[in-house]
Backbone as CSV, one residue per row, in Angstrom:
resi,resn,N_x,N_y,N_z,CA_x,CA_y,CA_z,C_x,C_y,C_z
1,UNK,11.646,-11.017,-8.734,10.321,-10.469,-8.535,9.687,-11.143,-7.346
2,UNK,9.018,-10.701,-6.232,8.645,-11.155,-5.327,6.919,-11.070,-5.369
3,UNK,6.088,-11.815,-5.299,4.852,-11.612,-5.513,4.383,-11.565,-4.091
4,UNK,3.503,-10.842,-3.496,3.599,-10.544,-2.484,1.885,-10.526,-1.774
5,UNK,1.766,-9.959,-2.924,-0.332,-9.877,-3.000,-0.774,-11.300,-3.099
6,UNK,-2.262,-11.647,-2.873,-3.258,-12.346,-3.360,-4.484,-11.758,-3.457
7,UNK,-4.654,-12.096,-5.059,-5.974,-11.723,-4.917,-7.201,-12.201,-4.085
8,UNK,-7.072,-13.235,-3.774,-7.568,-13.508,-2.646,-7.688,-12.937,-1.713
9,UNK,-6.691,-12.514,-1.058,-6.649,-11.956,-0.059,-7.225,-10.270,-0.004
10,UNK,-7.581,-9.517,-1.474,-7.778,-8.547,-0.984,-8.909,-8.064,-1.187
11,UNK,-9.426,-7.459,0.015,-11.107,-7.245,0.192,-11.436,-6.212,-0.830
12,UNK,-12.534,-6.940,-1.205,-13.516,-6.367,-2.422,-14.222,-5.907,-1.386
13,UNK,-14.583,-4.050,-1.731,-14.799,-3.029,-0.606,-16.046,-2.556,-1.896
14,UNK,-17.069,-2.223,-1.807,-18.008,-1.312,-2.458,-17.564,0.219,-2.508
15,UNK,-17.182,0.216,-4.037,-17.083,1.608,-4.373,-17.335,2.834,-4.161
16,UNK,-16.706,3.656,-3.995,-17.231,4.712,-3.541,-17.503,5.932,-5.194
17,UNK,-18.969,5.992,-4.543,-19.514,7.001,-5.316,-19.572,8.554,-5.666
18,UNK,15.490,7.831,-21.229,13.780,8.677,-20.059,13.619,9.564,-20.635
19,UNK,12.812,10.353,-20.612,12.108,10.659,-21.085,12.107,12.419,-20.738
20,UNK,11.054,13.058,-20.330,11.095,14.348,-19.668,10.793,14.421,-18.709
21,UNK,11.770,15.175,-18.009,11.026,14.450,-16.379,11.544,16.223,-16.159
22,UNK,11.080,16.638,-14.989,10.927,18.014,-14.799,11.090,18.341,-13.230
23,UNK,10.922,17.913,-12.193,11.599,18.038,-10.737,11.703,16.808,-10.126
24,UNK,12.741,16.905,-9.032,12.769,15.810,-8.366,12.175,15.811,-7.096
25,UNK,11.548,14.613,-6.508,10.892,14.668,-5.396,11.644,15.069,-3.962
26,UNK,10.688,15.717,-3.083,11.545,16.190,-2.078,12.413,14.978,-0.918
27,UNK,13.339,15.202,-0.349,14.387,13.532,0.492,12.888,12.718,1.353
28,UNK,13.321,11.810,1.197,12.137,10.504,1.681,12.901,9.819,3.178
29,UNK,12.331,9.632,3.587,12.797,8.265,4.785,12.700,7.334,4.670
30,UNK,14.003,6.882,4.571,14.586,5.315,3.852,14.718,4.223,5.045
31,UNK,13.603,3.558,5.062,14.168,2.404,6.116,14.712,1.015,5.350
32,UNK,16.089,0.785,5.596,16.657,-0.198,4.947,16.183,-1.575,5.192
33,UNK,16.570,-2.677,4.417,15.978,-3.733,4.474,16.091,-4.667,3.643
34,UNK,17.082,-5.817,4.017,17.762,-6.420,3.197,18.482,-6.112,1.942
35,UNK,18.704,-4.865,1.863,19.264,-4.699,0.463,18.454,-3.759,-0.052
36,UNK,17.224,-4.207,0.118,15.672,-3.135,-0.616,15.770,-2.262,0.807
37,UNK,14.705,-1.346,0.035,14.424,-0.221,1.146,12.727,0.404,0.884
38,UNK,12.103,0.516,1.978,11.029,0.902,1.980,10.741,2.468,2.242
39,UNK,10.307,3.306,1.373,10.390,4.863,1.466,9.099,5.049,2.124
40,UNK,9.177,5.928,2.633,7.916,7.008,3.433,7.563,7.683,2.384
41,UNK,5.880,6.830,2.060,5.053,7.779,0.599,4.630,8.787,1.340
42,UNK,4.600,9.041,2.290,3.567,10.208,3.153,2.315,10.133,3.105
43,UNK,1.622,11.117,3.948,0.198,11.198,3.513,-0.785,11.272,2.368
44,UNK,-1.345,10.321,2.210,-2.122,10.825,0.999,-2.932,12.371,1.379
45,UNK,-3.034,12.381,0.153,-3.694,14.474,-0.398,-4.842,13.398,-1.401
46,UNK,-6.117,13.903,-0.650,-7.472,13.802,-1.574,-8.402,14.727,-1.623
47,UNK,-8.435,15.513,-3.047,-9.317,16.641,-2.988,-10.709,16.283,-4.039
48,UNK,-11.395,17.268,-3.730,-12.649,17.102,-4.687,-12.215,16.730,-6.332
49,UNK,-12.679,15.815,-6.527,-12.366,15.932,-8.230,-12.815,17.057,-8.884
50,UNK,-11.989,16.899,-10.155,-12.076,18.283,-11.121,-11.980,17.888,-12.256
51,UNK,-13.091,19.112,-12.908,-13.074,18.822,-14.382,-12.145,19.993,-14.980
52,UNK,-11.194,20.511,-14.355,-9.882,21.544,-15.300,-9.025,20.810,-15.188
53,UNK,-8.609,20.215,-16.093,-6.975,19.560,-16.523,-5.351,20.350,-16.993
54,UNK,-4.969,20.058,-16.560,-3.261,20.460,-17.356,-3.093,20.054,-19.035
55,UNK,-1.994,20.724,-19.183,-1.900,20.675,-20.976,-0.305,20.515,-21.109
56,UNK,0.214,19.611,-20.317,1.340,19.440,-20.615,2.231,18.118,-20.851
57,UNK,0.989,17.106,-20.958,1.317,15.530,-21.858,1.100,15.709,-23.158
58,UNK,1.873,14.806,-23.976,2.255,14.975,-25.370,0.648,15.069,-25.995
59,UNK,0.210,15.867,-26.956,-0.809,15.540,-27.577,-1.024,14.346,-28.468
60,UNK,-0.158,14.090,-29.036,-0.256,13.234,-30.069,-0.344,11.894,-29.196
61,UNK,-0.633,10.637,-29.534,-0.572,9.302,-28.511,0.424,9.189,-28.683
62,UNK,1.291,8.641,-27.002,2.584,8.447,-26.934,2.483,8.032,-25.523
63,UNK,3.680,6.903,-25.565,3.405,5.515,-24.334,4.623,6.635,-23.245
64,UNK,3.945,6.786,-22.516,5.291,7.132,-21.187,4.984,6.808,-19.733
65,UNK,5.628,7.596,-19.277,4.853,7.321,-17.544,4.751,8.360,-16.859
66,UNK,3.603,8.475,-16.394,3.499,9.603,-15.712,3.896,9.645,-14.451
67,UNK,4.431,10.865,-13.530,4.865,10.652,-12.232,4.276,11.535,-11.250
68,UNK,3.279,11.433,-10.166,2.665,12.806,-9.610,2.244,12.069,-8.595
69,UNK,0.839,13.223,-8.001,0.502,12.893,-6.814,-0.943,12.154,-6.893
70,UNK,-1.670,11.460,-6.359,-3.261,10.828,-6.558,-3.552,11.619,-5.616
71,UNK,-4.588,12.518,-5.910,-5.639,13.088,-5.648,-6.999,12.621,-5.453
72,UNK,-7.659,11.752,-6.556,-9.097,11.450,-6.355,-9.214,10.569,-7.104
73,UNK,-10.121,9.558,-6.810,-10.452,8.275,-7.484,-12.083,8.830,-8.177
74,UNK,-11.774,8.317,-9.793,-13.289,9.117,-9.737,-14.386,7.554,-10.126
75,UNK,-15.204,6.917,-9.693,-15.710,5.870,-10.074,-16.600,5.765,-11.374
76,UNK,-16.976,4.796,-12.032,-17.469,4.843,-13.054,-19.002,5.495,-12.949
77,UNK,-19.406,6.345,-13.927,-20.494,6.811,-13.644,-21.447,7.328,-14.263
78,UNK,-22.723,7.403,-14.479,-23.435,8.125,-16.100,-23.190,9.204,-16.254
79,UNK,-22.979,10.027,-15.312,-22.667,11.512,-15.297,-21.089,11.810,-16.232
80,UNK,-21.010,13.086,-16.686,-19.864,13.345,-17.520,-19.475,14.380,-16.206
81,UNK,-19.516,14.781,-15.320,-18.601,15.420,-13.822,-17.172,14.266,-13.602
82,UNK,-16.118,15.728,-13.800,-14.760,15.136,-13.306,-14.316,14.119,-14.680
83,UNK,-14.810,14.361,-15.650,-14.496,13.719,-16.989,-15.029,11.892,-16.557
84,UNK,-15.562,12.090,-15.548,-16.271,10.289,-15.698,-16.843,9.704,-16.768
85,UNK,-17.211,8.286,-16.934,-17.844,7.368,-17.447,-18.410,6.436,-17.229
86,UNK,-19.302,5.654,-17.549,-19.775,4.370,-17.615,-18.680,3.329,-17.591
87,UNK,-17.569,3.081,-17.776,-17.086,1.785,-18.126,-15.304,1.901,-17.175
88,UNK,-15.011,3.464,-16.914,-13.634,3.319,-16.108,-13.596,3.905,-15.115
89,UNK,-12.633,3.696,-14.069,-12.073,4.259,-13.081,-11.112,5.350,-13.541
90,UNK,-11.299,6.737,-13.206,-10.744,8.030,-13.602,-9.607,8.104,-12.174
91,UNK,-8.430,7.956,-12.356,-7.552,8.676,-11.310,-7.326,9.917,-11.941
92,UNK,-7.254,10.835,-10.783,-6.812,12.340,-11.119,-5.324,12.138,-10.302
93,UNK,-4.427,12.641,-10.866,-2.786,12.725,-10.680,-2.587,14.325,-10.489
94,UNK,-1.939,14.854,-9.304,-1.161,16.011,-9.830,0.233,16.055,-10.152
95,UNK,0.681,16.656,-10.876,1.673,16.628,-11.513,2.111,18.167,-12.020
96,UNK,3.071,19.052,-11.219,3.514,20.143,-11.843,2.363,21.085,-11.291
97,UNK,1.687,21.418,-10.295,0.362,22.163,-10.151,-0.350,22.011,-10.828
98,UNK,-0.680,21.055,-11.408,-2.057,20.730,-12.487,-2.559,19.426,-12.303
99,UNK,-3.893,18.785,-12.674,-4.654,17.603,-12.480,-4.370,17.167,-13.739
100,UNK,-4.349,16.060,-14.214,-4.323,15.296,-14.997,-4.845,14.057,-15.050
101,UNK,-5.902,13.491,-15.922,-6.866,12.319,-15.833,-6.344,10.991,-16.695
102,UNK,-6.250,10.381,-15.748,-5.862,8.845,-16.251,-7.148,7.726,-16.499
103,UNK,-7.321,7.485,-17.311,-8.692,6.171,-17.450,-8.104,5.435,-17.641
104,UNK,-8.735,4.089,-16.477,-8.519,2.948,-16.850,-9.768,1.640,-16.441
105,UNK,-9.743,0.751,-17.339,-11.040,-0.029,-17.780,-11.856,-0.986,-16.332
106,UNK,-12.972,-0.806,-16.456,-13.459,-1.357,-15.443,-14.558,-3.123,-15.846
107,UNK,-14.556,-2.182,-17.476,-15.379,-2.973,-17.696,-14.787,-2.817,-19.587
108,UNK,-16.097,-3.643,-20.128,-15.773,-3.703,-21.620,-16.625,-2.045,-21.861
109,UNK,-15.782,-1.433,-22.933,-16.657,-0.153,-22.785,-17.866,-0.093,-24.254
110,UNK,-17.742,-0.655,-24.274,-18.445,-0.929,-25.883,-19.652,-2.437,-25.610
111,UNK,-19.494,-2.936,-25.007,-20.722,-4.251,-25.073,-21.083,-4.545,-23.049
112,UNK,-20.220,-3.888,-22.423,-20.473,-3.711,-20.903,-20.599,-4.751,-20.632
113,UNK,-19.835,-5.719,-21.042,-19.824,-7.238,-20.468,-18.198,-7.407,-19.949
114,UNK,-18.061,-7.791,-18.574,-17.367,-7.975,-17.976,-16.089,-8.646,-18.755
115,UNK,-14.909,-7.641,-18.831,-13.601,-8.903,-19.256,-12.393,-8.435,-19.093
116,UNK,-12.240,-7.775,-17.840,-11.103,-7.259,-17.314,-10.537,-8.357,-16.688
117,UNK,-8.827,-8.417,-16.885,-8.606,-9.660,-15.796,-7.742,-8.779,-15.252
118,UNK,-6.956,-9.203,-14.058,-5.567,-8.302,-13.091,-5.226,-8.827,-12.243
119,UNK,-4.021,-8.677,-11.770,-3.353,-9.164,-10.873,-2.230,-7.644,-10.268
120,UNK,-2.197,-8.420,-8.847,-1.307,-7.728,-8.491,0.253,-8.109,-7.795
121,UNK,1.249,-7.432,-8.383,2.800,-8.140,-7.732,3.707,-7.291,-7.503
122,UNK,4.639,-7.480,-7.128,5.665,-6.397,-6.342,7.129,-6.473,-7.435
123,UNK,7.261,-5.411,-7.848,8.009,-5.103,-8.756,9.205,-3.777,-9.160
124,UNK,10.265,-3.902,-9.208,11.304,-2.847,-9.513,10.715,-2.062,-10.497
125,UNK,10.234,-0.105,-10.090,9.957,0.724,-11.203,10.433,0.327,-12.315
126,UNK,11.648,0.437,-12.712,12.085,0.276,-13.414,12.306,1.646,-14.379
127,UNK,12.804,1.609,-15.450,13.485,3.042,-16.338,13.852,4.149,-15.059
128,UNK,13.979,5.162,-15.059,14.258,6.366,-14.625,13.459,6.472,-13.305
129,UNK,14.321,6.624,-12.000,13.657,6.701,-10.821,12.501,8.132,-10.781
130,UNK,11.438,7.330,-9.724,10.567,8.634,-9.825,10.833,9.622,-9.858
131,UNK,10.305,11.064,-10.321,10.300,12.228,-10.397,9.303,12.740,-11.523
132,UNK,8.520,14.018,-10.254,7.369,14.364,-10.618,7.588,14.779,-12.035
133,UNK,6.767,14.824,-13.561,6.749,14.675,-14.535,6.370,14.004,-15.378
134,UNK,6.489,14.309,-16.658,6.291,12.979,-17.513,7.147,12.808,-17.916
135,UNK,7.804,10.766,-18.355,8.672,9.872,-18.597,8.633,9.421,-20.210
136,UNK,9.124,9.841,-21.105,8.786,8.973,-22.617,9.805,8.600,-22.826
137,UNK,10.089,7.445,-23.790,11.330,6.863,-24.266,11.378,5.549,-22.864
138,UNK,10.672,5.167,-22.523,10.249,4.145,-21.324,9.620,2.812,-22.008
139,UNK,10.040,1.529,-21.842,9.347,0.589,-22.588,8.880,-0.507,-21.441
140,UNK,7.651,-1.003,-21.354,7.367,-2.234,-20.563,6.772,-3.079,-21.098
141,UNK,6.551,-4.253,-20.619,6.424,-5.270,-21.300,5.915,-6.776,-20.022
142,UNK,4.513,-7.230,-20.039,4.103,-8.163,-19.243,4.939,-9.371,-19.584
143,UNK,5.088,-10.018,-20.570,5.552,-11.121,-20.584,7.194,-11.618,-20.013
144,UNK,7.835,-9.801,-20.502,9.272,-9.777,-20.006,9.378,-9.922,-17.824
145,UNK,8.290,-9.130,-17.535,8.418,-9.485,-16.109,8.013,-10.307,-15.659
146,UNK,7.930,-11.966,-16.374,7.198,-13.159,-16.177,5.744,-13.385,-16.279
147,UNK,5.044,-12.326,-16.202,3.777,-12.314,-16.361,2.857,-13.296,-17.860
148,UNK,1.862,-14.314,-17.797,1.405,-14.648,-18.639,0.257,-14.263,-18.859
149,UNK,-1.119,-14.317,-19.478,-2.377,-14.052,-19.656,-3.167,-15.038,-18.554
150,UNK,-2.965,-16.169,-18.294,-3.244,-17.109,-17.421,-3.115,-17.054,-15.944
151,UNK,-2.110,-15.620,-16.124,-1.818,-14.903,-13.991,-2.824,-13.907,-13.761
152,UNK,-3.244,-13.457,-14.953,-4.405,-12.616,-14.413,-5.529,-12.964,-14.256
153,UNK,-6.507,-12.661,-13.429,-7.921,-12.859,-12.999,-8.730,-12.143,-13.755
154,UNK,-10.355,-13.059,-14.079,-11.499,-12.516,-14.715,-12.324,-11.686,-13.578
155,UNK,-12.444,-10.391,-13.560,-13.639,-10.140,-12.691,-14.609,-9.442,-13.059
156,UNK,-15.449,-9.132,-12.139,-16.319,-8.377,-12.190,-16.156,-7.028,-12.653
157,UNK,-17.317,-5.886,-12.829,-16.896,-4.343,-12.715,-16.587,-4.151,-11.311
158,UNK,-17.588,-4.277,-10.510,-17.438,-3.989,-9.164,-16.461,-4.610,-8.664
159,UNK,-16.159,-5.343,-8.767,-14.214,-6.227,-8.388,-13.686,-5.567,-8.792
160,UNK,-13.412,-5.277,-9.905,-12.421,-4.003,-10.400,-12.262,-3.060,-9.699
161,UNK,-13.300,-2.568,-9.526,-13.661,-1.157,-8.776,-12.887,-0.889,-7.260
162,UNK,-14.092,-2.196,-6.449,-12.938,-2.555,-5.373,-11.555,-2.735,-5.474
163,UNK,-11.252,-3.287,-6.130,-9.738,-4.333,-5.838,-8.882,-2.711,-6.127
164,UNK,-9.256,-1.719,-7.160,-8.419,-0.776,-7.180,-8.286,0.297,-6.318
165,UNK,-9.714,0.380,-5.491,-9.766,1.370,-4.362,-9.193,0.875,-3.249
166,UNK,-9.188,-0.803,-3.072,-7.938,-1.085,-2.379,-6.212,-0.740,-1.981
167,UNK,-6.275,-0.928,-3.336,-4.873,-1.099,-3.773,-4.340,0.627,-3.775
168,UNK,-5.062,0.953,-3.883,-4.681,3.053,-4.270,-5.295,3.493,-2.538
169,UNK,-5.897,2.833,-1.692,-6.270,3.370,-0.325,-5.251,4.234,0.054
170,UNK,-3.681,4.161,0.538,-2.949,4.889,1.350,-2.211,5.405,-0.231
171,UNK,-2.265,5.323,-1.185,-1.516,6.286,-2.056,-0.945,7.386,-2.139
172,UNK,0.060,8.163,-2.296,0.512,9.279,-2.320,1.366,9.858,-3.452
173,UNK,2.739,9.535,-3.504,2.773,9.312,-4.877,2.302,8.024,-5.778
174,UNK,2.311,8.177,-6.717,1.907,7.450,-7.552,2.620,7.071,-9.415
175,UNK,2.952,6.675,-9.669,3.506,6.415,-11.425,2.338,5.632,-12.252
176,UNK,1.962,5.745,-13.205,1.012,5.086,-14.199,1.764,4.811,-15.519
177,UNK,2.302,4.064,-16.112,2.618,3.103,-17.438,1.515,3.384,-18.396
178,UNK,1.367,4.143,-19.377,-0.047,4.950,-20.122,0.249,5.453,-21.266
179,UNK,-0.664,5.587,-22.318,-0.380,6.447,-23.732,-1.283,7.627,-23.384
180,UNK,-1.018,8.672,-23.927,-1.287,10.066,-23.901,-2.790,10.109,-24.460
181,UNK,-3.865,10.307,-24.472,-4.676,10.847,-25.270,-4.885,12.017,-25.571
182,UNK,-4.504,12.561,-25.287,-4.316,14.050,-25.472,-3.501,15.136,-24.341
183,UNK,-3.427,16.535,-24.189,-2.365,16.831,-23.414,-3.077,16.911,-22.299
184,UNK,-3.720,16.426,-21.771,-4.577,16.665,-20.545,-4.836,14.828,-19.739
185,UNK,-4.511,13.934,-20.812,-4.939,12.888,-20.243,-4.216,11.585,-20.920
186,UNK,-4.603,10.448,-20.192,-4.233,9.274,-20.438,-5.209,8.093,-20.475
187,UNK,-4.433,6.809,-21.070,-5.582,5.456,-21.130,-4.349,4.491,-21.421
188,UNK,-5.441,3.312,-22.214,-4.859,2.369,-22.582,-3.836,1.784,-21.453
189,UNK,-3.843,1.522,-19.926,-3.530,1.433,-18.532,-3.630,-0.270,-18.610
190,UNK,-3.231,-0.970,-19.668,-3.434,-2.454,-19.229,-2.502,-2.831,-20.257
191,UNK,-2.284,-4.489,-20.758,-1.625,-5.446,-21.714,-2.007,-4.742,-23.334
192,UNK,-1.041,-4.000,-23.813,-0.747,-3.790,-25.413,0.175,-4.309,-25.992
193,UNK,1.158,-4.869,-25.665,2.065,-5.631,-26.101,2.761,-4.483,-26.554
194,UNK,4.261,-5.075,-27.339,5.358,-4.408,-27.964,6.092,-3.019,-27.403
195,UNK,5.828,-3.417,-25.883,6.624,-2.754,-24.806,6.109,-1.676,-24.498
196,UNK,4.456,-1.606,-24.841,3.693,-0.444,-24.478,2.702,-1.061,-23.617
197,UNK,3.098,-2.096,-22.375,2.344,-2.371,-21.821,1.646,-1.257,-20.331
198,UNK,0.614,-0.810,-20.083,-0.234,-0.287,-19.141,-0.008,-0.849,-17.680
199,UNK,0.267,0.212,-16.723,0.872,-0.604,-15.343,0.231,0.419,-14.355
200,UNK,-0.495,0.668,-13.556,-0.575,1.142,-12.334,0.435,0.794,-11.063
201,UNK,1.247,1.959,-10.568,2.044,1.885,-9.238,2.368,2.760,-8.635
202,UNK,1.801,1.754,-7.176,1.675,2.729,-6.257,3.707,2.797,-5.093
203,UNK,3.546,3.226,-4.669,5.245,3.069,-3.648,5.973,3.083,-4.766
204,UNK,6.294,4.156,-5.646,7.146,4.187,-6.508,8.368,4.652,-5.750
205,UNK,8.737,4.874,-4.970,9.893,5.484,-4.634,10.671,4.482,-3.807
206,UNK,9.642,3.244,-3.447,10.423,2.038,-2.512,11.106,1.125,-3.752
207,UNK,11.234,-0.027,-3.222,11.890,-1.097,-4.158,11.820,-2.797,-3.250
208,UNK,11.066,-2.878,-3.875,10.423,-2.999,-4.941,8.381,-2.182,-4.965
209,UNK,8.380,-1.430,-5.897,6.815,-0.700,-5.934,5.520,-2.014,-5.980
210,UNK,4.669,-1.183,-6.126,3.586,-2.426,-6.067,2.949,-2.207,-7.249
211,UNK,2.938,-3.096,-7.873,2.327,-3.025,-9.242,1.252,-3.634,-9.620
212,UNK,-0.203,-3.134,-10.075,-1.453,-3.395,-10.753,-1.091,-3.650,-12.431
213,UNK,-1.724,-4.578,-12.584,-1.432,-4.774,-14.068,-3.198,-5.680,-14.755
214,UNK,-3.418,-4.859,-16.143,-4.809,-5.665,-16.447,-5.178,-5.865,-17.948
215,UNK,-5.530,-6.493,-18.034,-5.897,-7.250,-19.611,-7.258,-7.693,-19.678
216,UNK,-7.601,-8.103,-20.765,-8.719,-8.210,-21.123,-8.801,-9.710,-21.937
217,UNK,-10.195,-10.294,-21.694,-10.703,-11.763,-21.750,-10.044,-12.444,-23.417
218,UNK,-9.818,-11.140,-24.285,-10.042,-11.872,-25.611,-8.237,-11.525,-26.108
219,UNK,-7.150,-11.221,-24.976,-5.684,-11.534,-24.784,-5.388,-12.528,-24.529
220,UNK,-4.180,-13.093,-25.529,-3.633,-14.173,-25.050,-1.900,-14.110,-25.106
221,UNK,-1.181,-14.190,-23.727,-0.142,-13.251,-23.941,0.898,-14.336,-22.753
């Protein structure tokens, strides 16, 4: 595992306000490199957010990974537009001609007191190489990729906020580590233990991808 990020290093920017897998992505440009290889994500595609979703993630809760395109970052917000909230960051994914909404925590959503921690490191996808779809029968696990509760950072909402609009800036494809909430959407995007751990990544198609990973103050792992 090569850790590659610091959080330190990355600018907190003010927000802006296997399984089933179903096609494979179109040939990439592979520049080699030591062994690893770095793929051409292409241009990111950012459209207006939307509140019509797809209906083709499992209904019932079920841990997989999703595989598509990032479309729109939706920020936390009082308004219910684009399925927002008060407490997460909404990525919209396409996947299959349809949007699909991923939440993940910015903050505590129930007492709005700050206790997100995260880190970021460079990491082999792992299970079943990308392809647009959804992935079940996929297991991850923080502690197995060295990760402890003590590597992740306490921050802010607005750190959150930033550090992820960072990290998702040049995005294109994209994979998310997630349980289903219904067939239109996803959550639970952080530390659950028992190999249903929550992962944001972006350069899924290089090797090693870049991986977001986040937990909360009252984990000890």
């Amino acid at each position: 595992m090569l850790r590659t990020y610091s959080l330190a290093l990355v600018a907190l920017i003010a927000a802006c306000g296997g399984g089933n897998s179903t096609s494979a992505d179109a040939a990439v440009d592979v520049i080699t490199t030591d062994g690893r290889y770095n793929a051409d994500d292409g241009t990111p595609m950012r459209m207006t957010c939307t509140s019509s979703f797809g209906n083709k993630l499992p209904s019932a809760p079920t841990y997989g990974r999703i595989d598509g395109y990032l479309v729109a970052i939706v920020a936390p917000t009082n308004s219910n537009g684009c399925n927002a909230d008060s407490s997460h960051v909404h990525l919209q994914i396409r996947m299959m001609g349809a949007v699909y909404d991923v939440a993940i925590d910015a903050t505590d959503s129930q007492t709005h007191v700050d206790d997100v921690h995260t880190d970021l490191l460079d990491h082999d996808l792992g299970g079943p190489g990308w392809a647009e779809g959804w992935h079940d029968g996929v297991l991850n696990d923080y502690v197995s990729m060295g990760l402890h509760s003590t590597d992740l950072m306490l921050h802010t909402k607005d750190e959150v906020i930033a550090q992820m609009n960072t990290f998702l800036a040049t995005a294109n494809h994209i994979s998310v580590y997630m349980t289903s909430y219904g067939p239109d959407g996803g959550h639970l995007v952080h530390r659950n233990g028992n190999g249903h751990d929550g992962i944001l990544v972006t350069d899924p198609l290089s090797q090693p991808s870049h991986f977001m990973v986040l937990s909360f103050s009252d984990q000890a792992f």
